[in-house]
N, C-alpha and C positions, 0 to 999 in steps of 0.2 A: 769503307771503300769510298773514294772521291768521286762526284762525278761533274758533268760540268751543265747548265743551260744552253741549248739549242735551237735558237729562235726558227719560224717557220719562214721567215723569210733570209734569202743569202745576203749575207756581206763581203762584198767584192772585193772591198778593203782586206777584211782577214784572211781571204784568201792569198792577194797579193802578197798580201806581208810572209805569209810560209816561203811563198816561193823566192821572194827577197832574200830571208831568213839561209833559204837554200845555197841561192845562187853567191850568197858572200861571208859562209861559213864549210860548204860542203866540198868546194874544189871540184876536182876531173873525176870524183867517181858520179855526180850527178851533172855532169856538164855534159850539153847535145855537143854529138860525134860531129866534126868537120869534116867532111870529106868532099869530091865532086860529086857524088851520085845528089845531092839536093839541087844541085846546079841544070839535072837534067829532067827535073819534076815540072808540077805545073802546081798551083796554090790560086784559093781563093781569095779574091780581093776583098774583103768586108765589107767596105767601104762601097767600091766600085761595083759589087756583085755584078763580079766578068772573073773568068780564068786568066794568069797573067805566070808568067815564064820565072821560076826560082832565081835572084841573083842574089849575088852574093853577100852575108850580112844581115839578109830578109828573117827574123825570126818569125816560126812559125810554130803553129798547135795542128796537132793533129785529131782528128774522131775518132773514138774505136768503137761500134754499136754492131748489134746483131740487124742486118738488113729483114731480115724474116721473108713473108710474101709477097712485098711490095718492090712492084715494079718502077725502076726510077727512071727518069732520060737521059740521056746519055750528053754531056757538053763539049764543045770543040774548042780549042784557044782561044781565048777572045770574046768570044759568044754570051750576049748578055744570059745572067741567071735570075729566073724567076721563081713563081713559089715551089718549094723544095719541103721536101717529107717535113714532120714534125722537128725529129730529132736533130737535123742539120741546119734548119730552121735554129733550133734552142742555141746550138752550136756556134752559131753566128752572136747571137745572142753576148754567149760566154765571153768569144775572144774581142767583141766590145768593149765590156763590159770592164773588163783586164787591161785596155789601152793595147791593146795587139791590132795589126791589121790581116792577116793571114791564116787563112785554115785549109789543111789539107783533107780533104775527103774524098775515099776511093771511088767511090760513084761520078762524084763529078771533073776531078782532076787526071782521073784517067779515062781517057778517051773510050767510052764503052765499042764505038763503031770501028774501032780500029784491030784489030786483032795482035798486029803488029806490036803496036806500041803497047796496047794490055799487058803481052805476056814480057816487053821488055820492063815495064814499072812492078809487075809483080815480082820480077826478079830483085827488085832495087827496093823492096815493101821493108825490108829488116832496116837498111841504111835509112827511109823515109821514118820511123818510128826512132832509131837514136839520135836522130840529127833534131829532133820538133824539140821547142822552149818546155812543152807539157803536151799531156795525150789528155783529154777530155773522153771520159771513159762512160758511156749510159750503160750502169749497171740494172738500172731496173726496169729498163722495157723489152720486149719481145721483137718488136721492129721497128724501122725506120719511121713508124707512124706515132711511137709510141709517146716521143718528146722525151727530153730531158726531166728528171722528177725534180721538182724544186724550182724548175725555169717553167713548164709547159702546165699547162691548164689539163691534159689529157691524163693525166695521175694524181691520184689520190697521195696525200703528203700523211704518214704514220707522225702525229703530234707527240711531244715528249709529257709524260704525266709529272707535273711540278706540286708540290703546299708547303707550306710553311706549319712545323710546331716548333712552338715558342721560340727561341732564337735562331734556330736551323732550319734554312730549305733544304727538302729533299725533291729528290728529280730521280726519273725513273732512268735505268742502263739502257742506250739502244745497240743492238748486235754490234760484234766486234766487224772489222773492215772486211776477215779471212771469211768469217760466218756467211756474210752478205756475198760474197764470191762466190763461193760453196751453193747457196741456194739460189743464183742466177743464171738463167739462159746463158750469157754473155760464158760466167766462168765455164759453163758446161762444153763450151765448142774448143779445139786447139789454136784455130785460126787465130779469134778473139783475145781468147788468155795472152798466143807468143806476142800479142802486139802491145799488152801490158807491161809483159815481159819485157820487152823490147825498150819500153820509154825510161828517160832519163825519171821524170817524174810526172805523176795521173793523177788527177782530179775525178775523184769517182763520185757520179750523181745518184743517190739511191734515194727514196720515200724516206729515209729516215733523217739523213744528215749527209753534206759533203766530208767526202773523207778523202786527204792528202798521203801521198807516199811516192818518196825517192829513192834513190839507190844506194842512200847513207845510212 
């Protein structure tokens, strides 16, 4: 059985290159959905951390993490963004990292003080997950505190066991992508899962290793 080295630190490069790899091999089954419903969202400026109005063309990432018991603040359009949980924090991080400007996350792109506009974005939550470049998925924390594993200082990173006999390295298996779903918070909720469900292609952050999947 093959297996491959896992270095502990990400390469942003091999990442990019999957989804390269995707976006000019895999066509419309992993191609984000067009529609208007992203024209009536709101997206994180990276850059500019402020809320700024979807138009048209804007490629964006989305979050998909378990909030847990932490309370977040609520941001209005426009309105500078200051320090923010772990996880959306690492989030920002990502879509950096990637040459993206844009991330959508539910806490702060939907207006929590609004009732109104809440329950009209949760209506549009399916079209905002087929329409994002990628779904940046924290499969291995518990909440919004937890950070990104592999980005955030607040988790422990599971190292891959490597040696060398005589001309062959061996490296040890880390759980398959299903396995790690299975034994995560995240996968255990419906919310979480259909928003998996939902993206054209996830970048899942686990202790162990990034692991990639589209709809090809």
């Amino acid at each position: 059985m093959g297996g491959r080295v896992v270095k502990d630190k990400i390469n942003f490069d091999t990442i990019a290159g999957w989804i390269t790899q995707c976006e000019t091999h895999h066509g419309v089954a992993c191609r984000p959905w067009s529609t208007e419903t992203p024209q009536l969202i709101r997206l994180i400026d990276v850059h500019a951390r402020v809320t700024v109005t979807y138009q048209l063309g804007m490629e964006y990432l989305c979050l998909s993490y378990v909030w847990g018991d932490v309370k977040q603040k609520g941001h209005r359009l426009g309105e500078p963004i200051r320090q923010l949980p772990a996880t959306l924090e690492d989030a920002i991080t990502v879509v950096k990292a990637l040459g993206k400007q844009y991330l959508w996350v539910d806490s702060v792109c939907i207006d929590q003080h609004n009732n109104p506009h809440k329950e009209d974005q949760i209506r549009r939550m399916d079209y905002i997950y087929l329409g994002a470049w990628a779904t940046i998925v924290a499969l291995g924390g518990d909440s919004a505190d937890s950070g990104l594993a592999r980005i955030s200082h607040n988790q422990t990173l599971v190292s891959q066991t490597a040696f060398k006999t005589g001309d062959a390295s061996v490296v040890s298996l880390f759980p398959t992508l299903q396995q790690q779903i299975n034994q995560s918070k995240w996968g255990k909720r419906a919310w979480t899962l259909q928003e998996g469900q939902l993206s054209r292609r996830c970048l899942y952050f686990t202790p162990h290793q990034v692991y990639f999947e589209c709809r090809a």
